[in-house]
C-alpha positions in Angstrom: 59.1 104.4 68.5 58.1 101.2 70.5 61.6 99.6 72.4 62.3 97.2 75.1 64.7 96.5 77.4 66.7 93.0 77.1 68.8 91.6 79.8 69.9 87.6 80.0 71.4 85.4 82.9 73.9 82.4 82.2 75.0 79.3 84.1 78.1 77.6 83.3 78.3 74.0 83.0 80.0 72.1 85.8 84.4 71.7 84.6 84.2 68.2 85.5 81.2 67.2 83.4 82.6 68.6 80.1 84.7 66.1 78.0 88.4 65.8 78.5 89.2 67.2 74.9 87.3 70.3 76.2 88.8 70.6 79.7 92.4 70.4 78.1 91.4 73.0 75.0 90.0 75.3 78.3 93.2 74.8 80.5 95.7 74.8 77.3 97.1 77.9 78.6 96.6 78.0 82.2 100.0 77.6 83.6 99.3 77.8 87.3 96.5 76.9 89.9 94.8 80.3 89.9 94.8 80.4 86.3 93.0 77.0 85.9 90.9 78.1 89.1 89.5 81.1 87.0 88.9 79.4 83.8 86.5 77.1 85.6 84.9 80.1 86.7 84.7 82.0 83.9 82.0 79.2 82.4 79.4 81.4 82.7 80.4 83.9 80.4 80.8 81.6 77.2 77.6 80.3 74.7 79.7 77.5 74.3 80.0 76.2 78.0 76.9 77.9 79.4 73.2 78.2 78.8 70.9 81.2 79.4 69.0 80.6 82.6 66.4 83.9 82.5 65.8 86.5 79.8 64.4 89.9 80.5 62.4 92.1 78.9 61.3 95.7 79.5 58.9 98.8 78.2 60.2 101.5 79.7 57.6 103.4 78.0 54.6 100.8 79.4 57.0 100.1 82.3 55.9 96.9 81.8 57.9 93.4 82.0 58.7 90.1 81.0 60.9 87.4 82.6 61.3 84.1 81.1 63.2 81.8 82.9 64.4 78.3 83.6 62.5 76.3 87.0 63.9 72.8 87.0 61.8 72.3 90.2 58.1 72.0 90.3 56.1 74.0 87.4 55.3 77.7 88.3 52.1 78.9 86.7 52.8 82.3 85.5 52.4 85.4 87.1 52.7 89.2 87.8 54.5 90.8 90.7 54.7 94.2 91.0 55.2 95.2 86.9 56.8 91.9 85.9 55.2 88.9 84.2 57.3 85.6 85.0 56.8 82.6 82.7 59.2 79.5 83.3 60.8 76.9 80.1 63.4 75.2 79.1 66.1 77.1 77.8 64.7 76.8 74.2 61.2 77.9 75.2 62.2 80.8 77.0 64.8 81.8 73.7 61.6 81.1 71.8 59.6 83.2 73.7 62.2 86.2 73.7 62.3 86.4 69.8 58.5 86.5 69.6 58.2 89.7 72.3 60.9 91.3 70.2 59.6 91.0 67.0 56.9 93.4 68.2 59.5 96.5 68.7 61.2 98.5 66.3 64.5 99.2 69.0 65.8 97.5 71.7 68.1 98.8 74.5 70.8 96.5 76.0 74.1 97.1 78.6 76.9 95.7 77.1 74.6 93.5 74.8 77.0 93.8 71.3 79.5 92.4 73.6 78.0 89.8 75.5 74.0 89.7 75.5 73.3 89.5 71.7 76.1 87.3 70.2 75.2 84.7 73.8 71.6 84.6 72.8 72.2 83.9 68.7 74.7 81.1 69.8 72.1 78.8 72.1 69.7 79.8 69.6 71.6 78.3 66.7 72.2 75.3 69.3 68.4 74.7 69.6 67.9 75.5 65.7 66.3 78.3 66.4 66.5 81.5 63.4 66.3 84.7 64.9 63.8 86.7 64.0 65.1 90.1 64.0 69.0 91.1 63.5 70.9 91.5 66.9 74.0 93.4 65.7 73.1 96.0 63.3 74.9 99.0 62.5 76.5 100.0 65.9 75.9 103.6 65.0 72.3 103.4 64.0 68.9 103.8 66.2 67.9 99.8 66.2 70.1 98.8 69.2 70.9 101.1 71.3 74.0 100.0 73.5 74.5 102.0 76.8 77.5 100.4 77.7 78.4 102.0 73.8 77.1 105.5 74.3 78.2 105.6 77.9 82.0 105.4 76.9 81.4 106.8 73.7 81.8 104.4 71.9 85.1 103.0 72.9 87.1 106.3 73.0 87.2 106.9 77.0 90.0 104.5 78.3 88.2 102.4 81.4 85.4 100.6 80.9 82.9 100.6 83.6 80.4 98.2 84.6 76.6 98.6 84.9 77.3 98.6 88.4 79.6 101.5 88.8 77.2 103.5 86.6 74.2 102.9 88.7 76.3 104.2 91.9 77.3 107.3 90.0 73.8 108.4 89.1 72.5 107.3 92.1 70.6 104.4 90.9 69.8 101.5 93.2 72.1 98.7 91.7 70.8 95.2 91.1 74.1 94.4 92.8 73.1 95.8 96.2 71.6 92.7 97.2 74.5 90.7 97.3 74.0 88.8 93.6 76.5 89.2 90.8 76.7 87.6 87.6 79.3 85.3 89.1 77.1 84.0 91.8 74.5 82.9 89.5 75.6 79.6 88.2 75.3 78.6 91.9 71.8 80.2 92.5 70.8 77.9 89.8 72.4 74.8 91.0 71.1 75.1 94.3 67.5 75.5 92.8 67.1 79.3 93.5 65.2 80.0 89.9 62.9 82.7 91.5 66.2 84.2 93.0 67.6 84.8 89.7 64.6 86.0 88.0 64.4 88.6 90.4 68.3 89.9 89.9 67.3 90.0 86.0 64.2 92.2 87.1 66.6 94.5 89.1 69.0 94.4 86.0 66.8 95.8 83.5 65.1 98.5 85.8 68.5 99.8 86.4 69.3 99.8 82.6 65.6 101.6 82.3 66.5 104.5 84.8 70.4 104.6 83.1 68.6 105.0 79.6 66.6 107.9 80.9 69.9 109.6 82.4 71.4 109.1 78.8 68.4 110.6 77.0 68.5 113.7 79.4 72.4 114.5 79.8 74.3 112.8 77.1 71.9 112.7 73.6 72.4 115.5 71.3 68.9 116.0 71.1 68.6 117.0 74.5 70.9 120.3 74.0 68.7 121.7 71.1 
């Protein structure tokens, strides 16, 4: 069965720019400074007050790559480092571009991406009236979409929820997070102009996903006892 890897980076929009109805909706129930402090930081993590900045794709079968992401500075011709092809766009051309690699596999592995990934990416689609071409959030017990972050606490029943992060450490994977980048940081990466910077984190992202699917498939899939 042909499958890819999907990862996506977001930037929040800066507090000050939105509208006041917005900023008083955000802060209605932030009572005290740190409250208000972490709604503005939390931008990131909403479709609503964020946009993607990078998508990420991976064959683990092919190991083989795609990143598509935004470069607001001078055009970057596309091309190949190590087993990653980079192509820049606006946020619509790279959503574009995402839905026409995916239409050409029949499953698709994400971290956490029924929580955060696939609902994020139909959102700014729908916002650039763009239809999806294949159905994010099918059955959560099927084969489409297979959700590590799902199978790896089975599927909600062990009380914490870890982090890609945490899992990566455990199974001695190298974590994307090792070099000092975390989803929080990348809003600033991308208003200081860093594109390449973030491109590179989503790389890391979905190689760690690759080598946590393959730890899944050996230890934790039925399949593997018979």
């Amino acid at each position: 069965m042909s499958r890819i890897i999907f990862d996506i980076e977001t930037a929040g929009k800066d507090f000050d720019c939105l509208e006041p109805a917005v900023q008083e909706y955000l802060l209605r129930w932030a009572d005290t400074e740190g409250e208000r402090q972490e709604v503005r930081e939390s931008l990131s993590f909403y479709p609503l007050t964020a946009e993607i900045v990078a998508i990420g794709m991976y064959d683990p079968d092919k190991n083989k790559g795609f990143i598509y992401f935004q470069n607001n500075a001078d055009p970057l011709l596309p091309f190949e480092e190590e087993d990653m092809r980079y192509e820049t766009g606006t946020e619509q051309e790279i959503i574009g571009k995402f839905w026409e690699t995916l239409r050409g596999y029949k499953q698709f592995i994400t971290f956490n991406g029924r929580g955060f990934d696939c609902p994020f990416i139909l959102v700014r689609s729908a916002v650039h009236k763009i239809r999806p071409l294949r159905d994010l959030m099918p059955n959560r017990y099927g084969d489409t979409h297979i959700d590590l972050f799902d199978q790896l606490t089975f599927y909600g029943a062990t009380r914490r929820k870890f982090s890609l992060d945490m899992w990566c450490r455990t199974f001695g994977i190298k974590s994307p997070k090792s070099g000092g980048i975390t989803g929080y940081e990348v809003k600033d990466l991308f208003s200081a102009g860093k594109y390449l910077d973030i491109a590179r984190y989503c790389a890391g992202d979905l190689k760690a996903t690759a080598e946590l699917l393959s730890v899944w498939q050996t230890y934790f899939r039925v399949s593997a006892y018979k």
